[in-house]
MIBAGU-331209 format. One record per residue (C-alpha): residue in one letter; x, y, z. Coordinates in nm, 2 decimals. Layout:
N
resn/east/north/up
A/X/Y/Z
...
! end
This chain:
446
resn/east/north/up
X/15.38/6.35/-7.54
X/15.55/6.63/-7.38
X/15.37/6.98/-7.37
X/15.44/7.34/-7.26
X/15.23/7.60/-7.25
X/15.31/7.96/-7.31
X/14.99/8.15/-7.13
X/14.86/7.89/-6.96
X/14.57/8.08/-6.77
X/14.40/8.19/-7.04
X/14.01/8.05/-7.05
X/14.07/7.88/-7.34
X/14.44/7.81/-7.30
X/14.42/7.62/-6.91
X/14.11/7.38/-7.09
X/14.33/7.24/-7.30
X/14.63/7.21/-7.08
X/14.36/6.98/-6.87
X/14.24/6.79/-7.17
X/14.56/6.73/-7.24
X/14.66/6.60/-6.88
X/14.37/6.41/-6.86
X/14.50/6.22/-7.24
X/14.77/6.09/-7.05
X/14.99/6.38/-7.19
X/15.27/6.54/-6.95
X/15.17/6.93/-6.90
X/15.34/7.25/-6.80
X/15.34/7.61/-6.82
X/15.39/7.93/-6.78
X/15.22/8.26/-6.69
X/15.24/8.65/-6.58
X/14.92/8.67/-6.40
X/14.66/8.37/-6.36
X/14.30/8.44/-6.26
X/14.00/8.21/-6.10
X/13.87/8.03/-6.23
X/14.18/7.89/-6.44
X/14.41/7.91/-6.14
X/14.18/7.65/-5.92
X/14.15/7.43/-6.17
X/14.48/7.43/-6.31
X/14.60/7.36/-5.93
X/14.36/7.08/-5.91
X/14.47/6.88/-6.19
X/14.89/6.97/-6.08
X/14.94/7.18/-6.32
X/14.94/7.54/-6.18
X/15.31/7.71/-6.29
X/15.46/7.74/-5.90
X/15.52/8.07/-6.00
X/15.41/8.37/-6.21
X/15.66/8.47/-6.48
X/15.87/8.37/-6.80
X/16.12/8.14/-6.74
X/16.30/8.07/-7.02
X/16.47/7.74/-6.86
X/16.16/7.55/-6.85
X/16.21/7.51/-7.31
X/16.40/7.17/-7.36
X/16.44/6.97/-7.64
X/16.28/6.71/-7.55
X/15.91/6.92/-7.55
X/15.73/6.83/-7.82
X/15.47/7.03/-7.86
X/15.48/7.42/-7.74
X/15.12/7.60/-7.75
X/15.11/8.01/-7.77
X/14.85/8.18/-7.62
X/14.74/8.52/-7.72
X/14.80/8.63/-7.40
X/15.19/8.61/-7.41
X/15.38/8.85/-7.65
X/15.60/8.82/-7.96
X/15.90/8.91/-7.76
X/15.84/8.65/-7.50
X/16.14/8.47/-7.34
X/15.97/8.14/-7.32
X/15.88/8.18/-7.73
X/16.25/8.26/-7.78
X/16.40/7.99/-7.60
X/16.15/7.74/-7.80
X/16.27/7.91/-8.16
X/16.68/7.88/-8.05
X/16.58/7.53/-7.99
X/16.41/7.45/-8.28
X/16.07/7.30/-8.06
X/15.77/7.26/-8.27
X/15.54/7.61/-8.19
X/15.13/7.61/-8.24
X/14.89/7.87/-8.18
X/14.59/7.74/-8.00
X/14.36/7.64/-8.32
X/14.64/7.53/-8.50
X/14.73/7.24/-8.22
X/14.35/7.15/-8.17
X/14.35/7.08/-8.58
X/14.68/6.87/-8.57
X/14.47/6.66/-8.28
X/14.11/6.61/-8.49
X/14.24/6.63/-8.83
X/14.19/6.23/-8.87
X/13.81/6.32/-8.72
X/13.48/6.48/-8.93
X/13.51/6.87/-8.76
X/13.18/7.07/-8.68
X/13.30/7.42/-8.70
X/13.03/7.67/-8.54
X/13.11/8.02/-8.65
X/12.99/8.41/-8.69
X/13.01/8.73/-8.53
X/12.73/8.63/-8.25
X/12.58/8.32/-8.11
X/12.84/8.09/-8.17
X/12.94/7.99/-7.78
X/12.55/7.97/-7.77
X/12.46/7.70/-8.06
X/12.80/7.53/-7.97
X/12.67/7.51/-7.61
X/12.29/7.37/-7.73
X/12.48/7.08/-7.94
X/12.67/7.00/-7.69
X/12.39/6.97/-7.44
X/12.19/6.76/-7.71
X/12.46/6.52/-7.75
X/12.57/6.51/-7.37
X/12.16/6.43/-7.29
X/12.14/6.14/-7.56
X/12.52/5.97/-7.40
X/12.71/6.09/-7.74
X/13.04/6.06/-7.69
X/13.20/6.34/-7.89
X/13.52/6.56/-7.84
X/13.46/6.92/-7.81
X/13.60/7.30/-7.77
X/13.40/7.56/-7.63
X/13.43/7.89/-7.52
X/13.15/7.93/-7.24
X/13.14/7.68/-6.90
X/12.81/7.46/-6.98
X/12.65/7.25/-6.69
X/12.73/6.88/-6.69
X/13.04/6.96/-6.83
X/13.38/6.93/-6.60
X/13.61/7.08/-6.89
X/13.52/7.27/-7.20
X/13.81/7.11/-7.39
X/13.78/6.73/-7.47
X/14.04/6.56/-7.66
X/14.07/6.15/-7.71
X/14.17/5.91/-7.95
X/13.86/5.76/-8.02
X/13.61/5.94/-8.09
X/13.54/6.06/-8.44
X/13.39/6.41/-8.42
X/13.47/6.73/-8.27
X/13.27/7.03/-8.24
X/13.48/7.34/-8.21
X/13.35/7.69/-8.14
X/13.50/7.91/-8.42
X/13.65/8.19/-8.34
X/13.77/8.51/-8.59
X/13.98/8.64/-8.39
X/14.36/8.59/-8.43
X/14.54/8.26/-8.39
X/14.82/8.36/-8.15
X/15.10/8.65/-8.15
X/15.33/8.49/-8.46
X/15.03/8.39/-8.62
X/14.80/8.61/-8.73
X/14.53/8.45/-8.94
X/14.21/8.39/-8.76
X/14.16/8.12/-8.56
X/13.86/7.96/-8.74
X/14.06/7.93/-9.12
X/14.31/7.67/-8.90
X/14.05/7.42/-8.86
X/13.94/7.31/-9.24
X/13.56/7.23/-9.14
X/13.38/6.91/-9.25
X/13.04/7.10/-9.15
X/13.01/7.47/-9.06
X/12.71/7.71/-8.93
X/12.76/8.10/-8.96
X/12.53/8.24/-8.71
X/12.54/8.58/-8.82
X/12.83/8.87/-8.98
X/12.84/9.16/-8.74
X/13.16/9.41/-8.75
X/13.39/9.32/-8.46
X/13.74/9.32/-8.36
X/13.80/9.66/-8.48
X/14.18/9.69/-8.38
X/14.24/9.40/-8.59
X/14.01/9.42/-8.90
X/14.01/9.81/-8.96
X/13.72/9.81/-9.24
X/13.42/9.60/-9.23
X/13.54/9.44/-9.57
X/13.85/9.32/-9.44
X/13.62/9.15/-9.13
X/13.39/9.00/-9.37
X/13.68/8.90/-9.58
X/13.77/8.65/-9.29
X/13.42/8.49/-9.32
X/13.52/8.47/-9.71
X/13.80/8.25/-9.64
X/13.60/8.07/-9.38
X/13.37/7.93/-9.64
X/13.64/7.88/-9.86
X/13.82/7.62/-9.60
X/13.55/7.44/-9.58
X/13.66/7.06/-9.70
X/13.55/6.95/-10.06
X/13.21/6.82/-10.08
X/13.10/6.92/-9.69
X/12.84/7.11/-9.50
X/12.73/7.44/-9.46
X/12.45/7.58/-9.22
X/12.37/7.91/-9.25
X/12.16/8.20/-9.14
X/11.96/8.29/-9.43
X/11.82/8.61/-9.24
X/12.12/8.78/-9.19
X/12.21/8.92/-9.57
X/12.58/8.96/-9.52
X/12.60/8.58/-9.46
X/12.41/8.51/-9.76
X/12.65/8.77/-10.00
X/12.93/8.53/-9.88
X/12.74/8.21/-9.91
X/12.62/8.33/-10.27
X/12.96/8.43/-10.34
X/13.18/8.11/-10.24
X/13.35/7.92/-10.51
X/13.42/7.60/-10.38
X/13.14/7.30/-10.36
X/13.01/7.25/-10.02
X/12.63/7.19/-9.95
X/12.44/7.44/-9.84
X/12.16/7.45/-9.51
X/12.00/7.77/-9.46
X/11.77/7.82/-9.14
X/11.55/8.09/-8.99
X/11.35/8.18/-8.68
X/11.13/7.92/-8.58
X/10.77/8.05/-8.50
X/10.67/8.07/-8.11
X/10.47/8.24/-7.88
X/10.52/8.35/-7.52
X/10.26/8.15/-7.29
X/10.26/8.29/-6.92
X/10.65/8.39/-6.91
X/10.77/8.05/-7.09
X/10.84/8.05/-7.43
X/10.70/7.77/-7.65
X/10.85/7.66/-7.96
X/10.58/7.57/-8.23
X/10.65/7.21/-8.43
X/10.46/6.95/-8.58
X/10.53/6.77/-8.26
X/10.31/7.06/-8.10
X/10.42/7.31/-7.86
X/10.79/7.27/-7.73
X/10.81/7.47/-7.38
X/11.19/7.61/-7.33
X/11.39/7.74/-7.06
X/11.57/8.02/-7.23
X/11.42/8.28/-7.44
X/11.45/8.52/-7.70
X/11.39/8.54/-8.08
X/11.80/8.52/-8.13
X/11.85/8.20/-7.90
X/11.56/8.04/-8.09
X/11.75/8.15/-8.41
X/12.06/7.97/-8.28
X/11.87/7.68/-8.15
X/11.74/7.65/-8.48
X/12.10/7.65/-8.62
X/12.18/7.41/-8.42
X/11.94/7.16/-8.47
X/12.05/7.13/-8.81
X/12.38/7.06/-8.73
X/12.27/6.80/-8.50
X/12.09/6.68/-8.77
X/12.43/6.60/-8.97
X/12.53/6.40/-8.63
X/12.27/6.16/-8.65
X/12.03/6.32/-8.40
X/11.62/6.28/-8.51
X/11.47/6.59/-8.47
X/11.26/6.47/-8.20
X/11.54/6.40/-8.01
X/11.66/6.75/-8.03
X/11.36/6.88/-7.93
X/11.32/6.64/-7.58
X/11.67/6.76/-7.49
X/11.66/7.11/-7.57
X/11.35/7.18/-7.33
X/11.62/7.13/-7.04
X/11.87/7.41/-7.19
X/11.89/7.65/-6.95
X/12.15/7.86/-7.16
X/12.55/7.89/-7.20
X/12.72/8.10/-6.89
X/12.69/8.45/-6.90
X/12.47/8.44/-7.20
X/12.17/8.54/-7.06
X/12.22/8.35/-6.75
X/11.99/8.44/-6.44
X/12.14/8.57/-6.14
X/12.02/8.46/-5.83
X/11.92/8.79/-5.59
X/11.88/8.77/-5.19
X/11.60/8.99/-5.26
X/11.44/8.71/-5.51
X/11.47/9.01/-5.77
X/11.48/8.95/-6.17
X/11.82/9.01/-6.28
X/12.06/8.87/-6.60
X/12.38/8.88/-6.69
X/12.52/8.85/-7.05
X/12.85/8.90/-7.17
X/12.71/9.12/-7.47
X/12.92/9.42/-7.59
X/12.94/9.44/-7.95
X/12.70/9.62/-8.14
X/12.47/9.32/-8.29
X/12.47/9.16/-7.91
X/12.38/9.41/-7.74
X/12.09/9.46/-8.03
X/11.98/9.13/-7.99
X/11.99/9.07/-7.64
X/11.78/9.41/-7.57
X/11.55/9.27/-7.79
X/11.48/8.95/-7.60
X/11.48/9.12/-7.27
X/11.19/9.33/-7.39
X/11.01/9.11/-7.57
X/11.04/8.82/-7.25
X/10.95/9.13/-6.99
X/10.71/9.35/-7.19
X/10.49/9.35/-6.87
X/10.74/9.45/-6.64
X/11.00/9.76/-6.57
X/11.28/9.75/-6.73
X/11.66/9.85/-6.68
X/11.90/9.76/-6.90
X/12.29/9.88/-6.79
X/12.59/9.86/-7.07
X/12.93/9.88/-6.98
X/13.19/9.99/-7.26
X/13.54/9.86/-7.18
X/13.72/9.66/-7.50
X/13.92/9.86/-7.74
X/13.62/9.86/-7.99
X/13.33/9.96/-7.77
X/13.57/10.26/-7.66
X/13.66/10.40/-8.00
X/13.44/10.71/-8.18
X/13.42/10.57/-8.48
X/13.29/10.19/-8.42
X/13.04/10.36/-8.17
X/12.79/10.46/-8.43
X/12.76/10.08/-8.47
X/12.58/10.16/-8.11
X/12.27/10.36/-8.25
X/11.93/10.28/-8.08
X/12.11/9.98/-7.91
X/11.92/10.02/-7.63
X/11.59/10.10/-7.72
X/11.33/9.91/-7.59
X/11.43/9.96/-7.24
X/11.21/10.16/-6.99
X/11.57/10.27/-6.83
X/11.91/10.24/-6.99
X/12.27/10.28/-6.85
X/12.59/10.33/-6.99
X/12.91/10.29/-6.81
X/13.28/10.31/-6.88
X/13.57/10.46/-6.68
X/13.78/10.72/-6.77
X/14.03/10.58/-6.62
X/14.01/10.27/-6.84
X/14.05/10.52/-7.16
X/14.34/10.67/-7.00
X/14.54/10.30/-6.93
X/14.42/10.20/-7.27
X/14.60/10.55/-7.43
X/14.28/10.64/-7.56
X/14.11/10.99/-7.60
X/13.88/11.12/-7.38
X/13.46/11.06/-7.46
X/13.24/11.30/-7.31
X/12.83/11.17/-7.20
X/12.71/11.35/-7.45
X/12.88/11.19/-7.77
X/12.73/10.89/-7.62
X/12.36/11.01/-7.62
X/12.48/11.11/-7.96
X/12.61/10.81/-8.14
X/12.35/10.53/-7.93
X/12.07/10.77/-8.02
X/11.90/10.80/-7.70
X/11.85/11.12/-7.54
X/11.74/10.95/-7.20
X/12.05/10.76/-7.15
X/12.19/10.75/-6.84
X/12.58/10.76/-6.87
X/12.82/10.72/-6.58
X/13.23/10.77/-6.63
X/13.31/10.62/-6.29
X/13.25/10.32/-6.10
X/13.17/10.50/-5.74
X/12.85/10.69/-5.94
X/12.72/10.41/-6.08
X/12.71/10.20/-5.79
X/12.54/10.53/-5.56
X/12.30/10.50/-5.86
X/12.22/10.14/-5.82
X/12.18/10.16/-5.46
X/11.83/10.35/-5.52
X/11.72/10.14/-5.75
X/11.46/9.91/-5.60
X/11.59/9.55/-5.73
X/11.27/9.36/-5.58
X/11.06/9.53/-5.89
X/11.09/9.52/-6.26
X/11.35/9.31/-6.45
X/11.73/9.45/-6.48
X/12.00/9.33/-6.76
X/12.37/9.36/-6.72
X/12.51/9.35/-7.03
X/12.89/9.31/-7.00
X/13.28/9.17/-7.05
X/13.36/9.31/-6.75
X/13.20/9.40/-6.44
X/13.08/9.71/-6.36
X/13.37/9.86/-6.18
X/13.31/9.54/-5.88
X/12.94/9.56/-5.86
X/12.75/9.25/-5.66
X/12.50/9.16/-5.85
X/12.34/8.93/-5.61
X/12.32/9.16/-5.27
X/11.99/9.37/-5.18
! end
């Protein structure tokens, strides 16, 4: 089968363009601008574009399948040159349905956690030898590619996403799938250039539930309300799994889950990644995993990247990175960081940068975000607000809306970093919470 992608570098885009090489299917594609890691890798397997841009004379008829990434834009060349042709156009979702839709499809979705509890099956099933396709949004160890397509195998696990299925297509990417199973970790307002009111967010949950296939599965988060309005509220017949926090206690820094097997000690920690891990033992339930072999392979979980995920210091310092930055992320994530370093100093630094985290009105979603932390930081660049055509936000309307009058703000990046230079990072524990990268901050030097 004959392939072209349009976006190729994207994170989720270049996985699949190596899946697909490694099926056996011929690959190509295009891009403006493609980053590490994607470009490495893309190079590795042959299938880096030899040059950046749109060239519209790569579309022939004999392609069969052309995949649009987000990334490109409705007026793209390359898309243009596929329509005049009459080539066969899916969005990213759509293409991974058309490839599982003879398999049973896991489909792990919500507003949080999802890359987390996708990650934790995963590592289940890769510790007990299950062979099972996958997509996933994070890079997990043991794992080569986060894409895995074959012919064989007869279930795939795909990390559900709300956000919009490509440029031409603009339903979210998790209704393209038509579950067997589903979780929903949680229903937090996000994406708020997209989904302008909160009802029209959770409306995409709505449908979710609604795709799910006749007769199939459902785990849900029965703690967070908005998920159970829409679980209560779903017409079609599916059955229902709800979960909840697992009890545990915090034994000399490790965090020990409590089970009729006894005490379960685990490498990652936090009340919300013990929610998720709860989630997703449920879900590896329906996969034919006992629950004491979930719990023997989750001790060695060490976490999804960037969730969490420690950073290793010269100076031997505590420090973690997670890619929180909505709201109900950061909430959570503050949350664990406290509770895991009550006995320590903390720092907590936020950087706002994506259209929602920048705009007035979502920020009251913000309020007492960061409480909890001995020291809090919020950065964003002004600079940012003026490329993305945004208005200007003054420190103070931050203090406001996050509800914290001793909040540090910093507007640009060569303040912050003076600041962080006389910080001691060889005492008390510091979280970066982030999409971004704090205006080229090193994380790991003294």
């Amino acid at each position: 089968m004959k392939t072209h992608f349009i976006a190729i570098g994207g994170s989720a885009m270049h996985n699949l363009a190596i899946a697909l090489k490694d099926k056996g299917y011929q690959v190509t594609g295009s891009d403006d601008a493609i980053f590490e890691p994607s470009r490495s890798r893309l190079e590795k397997k042959g299938i880096l574009p030899e040059e950046m841009g749109w060239f519209p004379e790569k579309l022939t008829s004999d392609i069969d399948a052309v995949i649009l990434g987000m990334h490109a834009h409705a007026d793209n060349p390359e898309l243009a040159k596929a329509k005049e042709l009459g080539l066969k156009i899916y969005s990213y979702p759509e293409f991974l349905y058309e490839q599982s839709k003879e398999k049973t499809r896991v489909v792990i979705g919500g507003s949080h956690g999802k890359t987390t509890i996708t990650s934790m099956i995963l590592h289940v099933l890769n510790f007990h030898q299950k062979d099972i396709d996958y997509m996933v949004g994070a890079q997990l160890e043991g794992f080569d590619c986060m894409v895995k397509i074959t012919e064989d195998n007869d279930f795939m696990i795909l990390e559900g996403d709300e956000y919009l299925s490509s440029p031409i297509d603009l339903r979210s990417k998790f209704l393209l799938y038509q579950p067997n199973i589903a979780l929903i970790s949680g229903i937090a307002w996000d994406h708020i250039n997209v989904f302008k009111t909160f009802d029209d967010y959770v409306e995409q949950f709505r449908k979710f539930v609604a795709s799910i296939t006749p007769g199939g599965v459902l785990v849900y988060n029965e703690e967070d309300a908005e998920v159970v309005k829409v679980v209560e509220s779903a017409e079609n017949y599916f059955r229902k799994i709800p979960y909840k926090t697992p009890d545990y206690e915090i034994v000399n820094g490790i965090v020990n889950l409590k089970t009729d097997m006894g005490d379960i000690p685990l490498s990652v920690f936090g009340k919300h990644n013990l929610l998720n891990m709860e989630g997703a033992r449920f879900i590896c339930s329906q996969l034919g995993i006992m629950e004491e072999e979930f719990y023997e392979a989750i001790m060695s979980f060490k976490g999804a990247s960037k969730r969490l995920e420690k950073v290793e210091r010269q100076d031997g310092g505590l420090l973690y990175k997670d890619f929180a930055h909505a709201p109900s992320k950061v909430k959570a994530t503050v949350a664990a960081f406290a509770e895991q370093f009550s006995k320590t100093e903390t720092f907590g630094f936020l950087e706002l940068h994506t259209y929602s985290s920048l705009n007035p009105v979502f920020l009251e979603q913000y309020d007492h975000a960061l409480d909890g932390l001995d020291n809090a930081v919020v950065f964003y660049s002004e600079d940012a607000l003026k490329i993305k055509r945004m208005d200007p936000i003054s420190p103070e309307l931050i203090k406001e809306k996050f509800k914290n009058e001793n909040l540090k703000v910093f507007t640009n990046a060569e303040d912050l970093h003076k600041y962080w230079e006389t910080l001691d990072k060889s005492k008390g524990a510091f979280l970066m919470m982030s999409s971004g990268n704090f205006g080229g901050l090193d994380l790991t030097k003294k």
